[in-house]
C-alpha positions as CSV (number, residue, x, y, z in Angstrom):
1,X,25.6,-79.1,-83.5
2,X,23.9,-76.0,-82.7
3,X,20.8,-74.4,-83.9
4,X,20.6,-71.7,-85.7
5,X,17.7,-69.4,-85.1
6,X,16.0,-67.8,-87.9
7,X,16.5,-63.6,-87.9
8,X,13.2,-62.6,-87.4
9,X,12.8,-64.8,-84.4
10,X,15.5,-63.3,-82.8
11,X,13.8,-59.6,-83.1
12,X,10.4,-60.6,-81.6
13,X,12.5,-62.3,-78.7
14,X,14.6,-58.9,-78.2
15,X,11.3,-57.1,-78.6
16,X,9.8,-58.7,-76.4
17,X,12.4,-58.3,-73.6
18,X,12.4,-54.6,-73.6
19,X,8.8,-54.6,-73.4
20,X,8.9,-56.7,-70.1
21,X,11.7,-54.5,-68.6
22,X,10.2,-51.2,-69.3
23,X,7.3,-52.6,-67.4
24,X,9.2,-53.5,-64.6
25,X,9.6,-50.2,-62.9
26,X,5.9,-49.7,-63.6
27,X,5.2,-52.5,-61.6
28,X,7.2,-51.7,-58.8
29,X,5.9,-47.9,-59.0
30,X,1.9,-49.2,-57.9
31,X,3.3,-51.6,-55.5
32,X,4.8,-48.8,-53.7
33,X,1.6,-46.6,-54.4
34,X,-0.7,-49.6,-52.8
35,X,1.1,-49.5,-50.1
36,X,0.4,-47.6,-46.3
37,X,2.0,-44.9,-45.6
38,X,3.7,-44.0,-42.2
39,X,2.3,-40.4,-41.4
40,X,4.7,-37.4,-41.6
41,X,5.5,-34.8,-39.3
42,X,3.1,-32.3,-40.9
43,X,0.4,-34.9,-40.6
44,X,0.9,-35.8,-37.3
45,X,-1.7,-34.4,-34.5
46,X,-0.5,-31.4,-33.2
47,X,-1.3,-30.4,-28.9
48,X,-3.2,-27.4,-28.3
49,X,-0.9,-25.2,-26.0
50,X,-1.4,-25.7,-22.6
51,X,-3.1,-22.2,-21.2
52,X,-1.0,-20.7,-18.8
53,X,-2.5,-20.1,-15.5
54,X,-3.1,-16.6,-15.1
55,X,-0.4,-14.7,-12.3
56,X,-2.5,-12.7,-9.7
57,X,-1.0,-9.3,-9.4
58,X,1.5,-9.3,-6.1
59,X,-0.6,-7.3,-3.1
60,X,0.6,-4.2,-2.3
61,X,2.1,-4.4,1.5
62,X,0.4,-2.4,4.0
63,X,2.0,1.2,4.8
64,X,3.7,1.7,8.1
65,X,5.0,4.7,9.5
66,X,8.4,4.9,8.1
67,X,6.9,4.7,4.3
68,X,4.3,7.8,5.4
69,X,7.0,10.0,6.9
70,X,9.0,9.0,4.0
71,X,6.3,9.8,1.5
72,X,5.4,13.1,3.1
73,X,9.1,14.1,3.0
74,X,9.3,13.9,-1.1
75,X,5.6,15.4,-1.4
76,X,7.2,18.2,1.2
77,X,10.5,18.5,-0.9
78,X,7.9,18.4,-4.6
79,X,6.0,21.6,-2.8
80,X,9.0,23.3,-1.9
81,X,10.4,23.6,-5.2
82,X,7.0,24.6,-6.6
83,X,6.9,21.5,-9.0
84,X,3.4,20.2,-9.8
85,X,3.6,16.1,-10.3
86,X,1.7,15.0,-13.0
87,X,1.9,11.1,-13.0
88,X,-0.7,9.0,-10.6
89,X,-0.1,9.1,-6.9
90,X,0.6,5.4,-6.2
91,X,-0.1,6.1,-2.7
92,X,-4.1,6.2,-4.1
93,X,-5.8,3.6,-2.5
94,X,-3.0,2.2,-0.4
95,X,-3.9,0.7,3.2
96,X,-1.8,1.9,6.2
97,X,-1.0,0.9,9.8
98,X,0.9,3.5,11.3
99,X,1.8,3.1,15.7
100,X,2.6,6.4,17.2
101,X,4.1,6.0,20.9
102,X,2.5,8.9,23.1
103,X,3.2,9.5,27.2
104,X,6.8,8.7,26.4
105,X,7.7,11.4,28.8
106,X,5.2,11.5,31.5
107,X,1.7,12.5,31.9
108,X,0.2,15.4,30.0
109,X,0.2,18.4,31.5
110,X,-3.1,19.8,32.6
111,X,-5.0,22.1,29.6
112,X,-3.0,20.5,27.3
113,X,-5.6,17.8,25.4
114,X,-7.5,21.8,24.3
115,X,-4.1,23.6,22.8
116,X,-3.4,20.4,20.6
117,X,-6.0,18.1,19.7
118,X,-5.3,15.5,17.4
119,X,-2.7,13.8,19.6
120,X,-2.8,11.1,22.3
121,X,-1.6,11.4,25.6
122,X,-2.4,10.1,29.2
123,X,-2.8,11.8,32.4
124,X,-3.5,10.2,36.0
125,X,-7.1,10.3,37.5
126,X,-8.2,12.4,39.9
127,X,-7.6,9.7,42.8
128,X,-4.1,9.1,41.6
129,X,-4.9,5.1,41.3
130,X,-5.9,4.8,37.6
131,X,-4.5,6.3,33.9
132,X,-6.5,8.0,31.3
133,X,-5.4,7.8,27.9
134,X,-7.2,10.2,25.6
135,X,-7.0,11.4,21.7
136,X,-9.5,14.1,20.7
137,X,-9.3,14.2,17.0
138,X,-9.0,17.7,15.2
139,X,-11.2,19.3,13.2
140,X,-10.1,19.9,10.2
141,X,-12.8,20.6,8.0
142,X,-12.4,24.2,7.8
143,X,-8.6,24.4,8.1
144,X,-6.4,25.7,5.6
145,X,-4.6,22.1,5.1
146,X,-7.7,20.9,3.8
147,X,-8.8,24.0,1.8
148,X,-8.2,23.6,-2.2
149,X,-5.4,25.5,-3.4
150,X,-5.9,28.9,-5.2
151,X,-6.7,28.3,-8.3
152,X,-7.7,24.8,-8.2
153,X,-10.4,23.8,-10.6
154,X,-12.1,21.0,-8.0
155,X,-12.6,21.4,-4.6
156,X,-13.4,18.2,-1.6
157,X,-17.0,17.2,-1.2
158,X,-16.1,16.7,2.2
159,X,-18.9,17.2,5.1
160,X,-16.9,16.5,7.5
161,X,-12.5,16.0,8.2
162,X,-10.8,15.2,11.4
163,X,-7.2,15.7,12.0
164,X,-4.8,13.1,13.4
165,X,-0.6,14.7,14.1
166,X,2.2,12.0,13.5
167,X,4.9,13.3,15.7
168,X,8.3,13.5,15.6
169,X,8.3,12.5,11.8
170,X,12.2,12.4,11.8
171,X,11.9,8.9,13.6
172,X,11.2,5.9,11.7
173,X,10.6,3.7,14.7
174,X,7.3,2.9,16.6
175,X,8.9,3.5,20.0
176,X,9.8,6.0,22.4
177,X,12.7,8.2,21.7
178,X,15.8,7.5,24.0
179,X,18.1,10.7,22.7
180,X,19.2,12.6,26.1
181,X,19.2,16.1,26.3
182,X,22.3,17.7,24.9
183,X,24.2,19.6,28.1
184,X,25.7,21.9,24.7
185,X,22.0,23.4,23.5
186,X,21.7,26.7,25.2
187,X,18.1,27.2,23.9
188,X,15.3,26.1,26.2
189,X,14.4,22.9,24.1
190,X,10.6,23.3,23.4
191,X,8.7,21.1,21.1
192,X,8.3,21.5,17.7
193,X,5.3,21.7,15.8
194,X,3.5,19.0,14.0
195,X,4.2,19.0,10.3
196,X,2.7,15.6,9.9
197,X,-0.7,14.6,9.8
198,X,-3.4,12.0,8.9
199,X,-6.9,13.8,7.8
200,X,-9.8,11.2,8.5
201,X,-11.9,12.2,5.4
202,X,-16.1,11.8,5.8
203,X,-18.0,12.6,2.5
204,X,-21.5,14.2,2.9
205,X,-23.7,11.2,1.6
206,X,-21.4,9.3,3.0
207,X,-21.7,6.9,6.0
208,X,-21.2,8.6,9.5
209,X,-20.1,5.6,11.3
210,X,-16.9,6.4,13.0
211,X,-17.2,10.0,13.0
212,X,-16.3,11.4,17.0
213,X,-18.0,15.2,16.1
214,X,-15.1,16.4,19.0
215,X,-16.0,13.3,21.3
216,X,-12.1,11.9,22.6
217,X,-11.3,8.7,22.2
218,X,-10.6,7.4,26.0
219,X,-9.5,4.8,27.6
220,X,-9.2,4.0,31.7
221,X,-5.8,2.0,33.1
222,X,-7.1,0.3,36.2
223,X,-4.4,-1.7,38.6
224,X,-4.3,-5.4,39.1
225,X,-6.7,-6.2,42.6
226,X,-4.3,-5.3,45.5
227,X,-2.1,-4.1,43.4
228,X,-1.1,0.1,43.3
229,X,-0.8,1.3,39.5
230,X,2.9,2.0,38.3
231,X,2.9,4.4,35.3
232,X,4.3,3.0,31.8
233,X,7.9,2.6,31.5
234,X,8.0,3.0,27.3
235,X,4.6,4.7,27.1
236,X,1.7,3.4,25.5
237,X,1.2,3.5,21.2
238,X,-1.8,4.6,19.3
239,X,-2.8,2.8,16.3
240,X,-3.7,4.2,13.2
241,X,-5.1,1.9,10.2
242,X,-7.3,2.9,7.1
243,X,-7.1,3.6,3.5
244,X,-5.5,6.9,1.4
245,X,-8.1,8.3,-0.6
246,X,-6.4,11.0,-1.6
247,X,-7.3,14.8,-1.8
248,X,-9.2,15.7,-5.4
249,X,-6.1,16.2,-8.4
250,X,-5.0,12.8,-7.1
251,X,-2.4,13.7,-5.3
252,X,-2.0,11.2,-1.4
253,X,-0.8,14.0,0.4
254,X,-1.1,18.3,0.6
255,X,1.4,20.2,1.8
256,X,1.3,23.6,2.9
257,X,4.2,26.3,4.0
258,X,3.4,30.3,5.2
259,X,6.9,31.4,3.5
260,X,10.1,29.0,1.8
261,X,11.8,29.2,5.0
262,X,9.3,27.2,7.1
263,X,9.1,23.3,7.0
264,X,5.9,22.1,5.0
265,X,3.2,20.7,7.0
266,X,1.6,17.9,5.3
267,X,-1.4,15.3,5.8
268,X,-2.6,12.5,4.1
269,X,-6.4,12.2,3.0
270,X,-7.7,8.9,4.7
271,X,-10.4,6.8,5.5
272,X,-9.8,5.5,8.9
273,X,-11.1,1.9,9.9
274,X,-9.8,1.5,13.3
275,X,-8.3,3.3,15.9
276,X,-6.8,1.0,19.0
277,X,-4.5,1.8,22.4
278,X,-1.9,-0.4,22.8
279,X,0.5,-0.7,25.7
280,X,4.8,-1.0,25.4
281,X,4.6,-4.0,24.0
282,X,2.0,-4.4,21.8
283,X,-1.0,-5.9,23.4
284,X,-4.1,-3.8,22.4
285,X,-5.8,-2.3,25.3
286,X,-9.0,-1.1,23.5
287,X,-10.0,-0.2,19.9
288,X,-12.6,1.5,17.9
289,X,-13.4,0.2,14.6
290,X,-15.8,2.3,11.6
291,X,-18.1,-0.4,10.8
């Protein structure tokens, strides 16, 4: 037979069981609070970005003849229509190696190195057994393609410019020209002027090193021993390389017409480093550098 258990005993057991399992989660709640945590993502070291390396700016390539005739054609075309640019010239500080072929034709004729200085040439020796090649540099420091334009509020502090032509600057190449003679012309064909030039720039406290002060550059061709000279077949080239400095306003190259109906001439301001002969194909016969 069963006991029976007395009424109040029954409620403290009851109470007592509800205490326990309200405490239960409490329990449970510290354990979890004792215990580690894993870190987060938030609290988790973060990398410092790697610095990126810092890109050098591409060189500018070197100017050859083909981007000064092309450059002197739009400032030609810019003069022409009487515009006045107003952005930077990126010409400005631009080196250049421009190779003119001279002699293509033959030797000079005789008196001709006085009526146009500023170009090479060669010519045959007295004796007729060695070549002189010859540039006598124009000067240029007076001339009106050096002169500031009317009006201009700055004028060059130049003491001293000599001239350099680029001829026949409606060929790109670096060789001679092989175009016959057209039978159908029926005007004596004469050369034309030079419309393109290089001015070799000299400022007055400036170093003189490289100046000529109307002194040619010259060279001498002598023959192999026992051998008799044979003149070029291809000519020879002269060598051009420097830096464009630019005329004050900040413009590479001047240009400068008597009337609309005439082709500009135009020249580039320069500093020249080195002037060289080289023969046909390539090989540098002599050079002159400024310092």
């Amino acid at each position: 037979m069963s006991r029976l258990v007395p009424m109040s005993r029954r409620r403290s057991i009851m109470t007592a069981a509800l205490v326990a399992a309200a405490a239960l989660p409490l329990v449970q709640c510290d354990r979890v609070a004792d215990a580690p945590t894993a870190p987060t993502q938030a609290d988790a070291p973060v990398a410092a970005p790697e610095k990126a390396n810092p890109v050098a700016a591409p060189a500018q390539a070197t100017l050859s003849r083909s981007d000064l005739i092309a450059a002197a054609a739009q400032a030609a075309s810019t003069y022409a229509e009487g515009r006045t640019p107003t952005a930077t010239d990126p010409l400005i500080g631009r080196s250049f190696t421009v190779r003119m072929p001279f002699g293509c034709a033959g030797p000079s004729i005789s008196g001709a190195a006085e009526a146009e200085q500023g170009l090479a040439r060669w010519s045959w020796t007295d004796d007729n057994k060695t070549l002189q090649l010859s540039l006598t540099p124009g000067d240029w420091t007076d001339s009106a393609l050096i002169a500031a334009p009317l009006g201009a509020r700055s004028a060059a502090t130049w003491e001293a410019v000599e001239g350099f032509w680029v001829p026949r600057p409606w060929m790109a190449a670096e060789t001679c020209p092989s175009a016959p003679t057209d039978p159908l012309l029926t005007v004596e064909p004469t050369a034309s002027p030079q419309t393109l030039g290089i001015a070799a720039v000299f400022e007055a406290d400036g170093s003189r090193v490289g100046r000529r002060n109307g002194r040619a550059y010259a060279f001498t061709v002598r023959p192999a021993a026992g051998q008799a000279l044979v003149p070029p077949v291809g000519g020879y080239r002269l060598v051009l390389q420097g830096r464009i400095v630019g005329f004050p306003g900040g413009r590479a190259i001047r240009c400068k017409a008597a009337g609309p109906d005439q082709r500009p001439v135009c020249v580039a301001a320069a500093r020249m480093d080195r002037v060289a002969f080289e023969d046909a194909d390539g090989a540098v016969l002599t050079e002159w550098r400024a310092g």
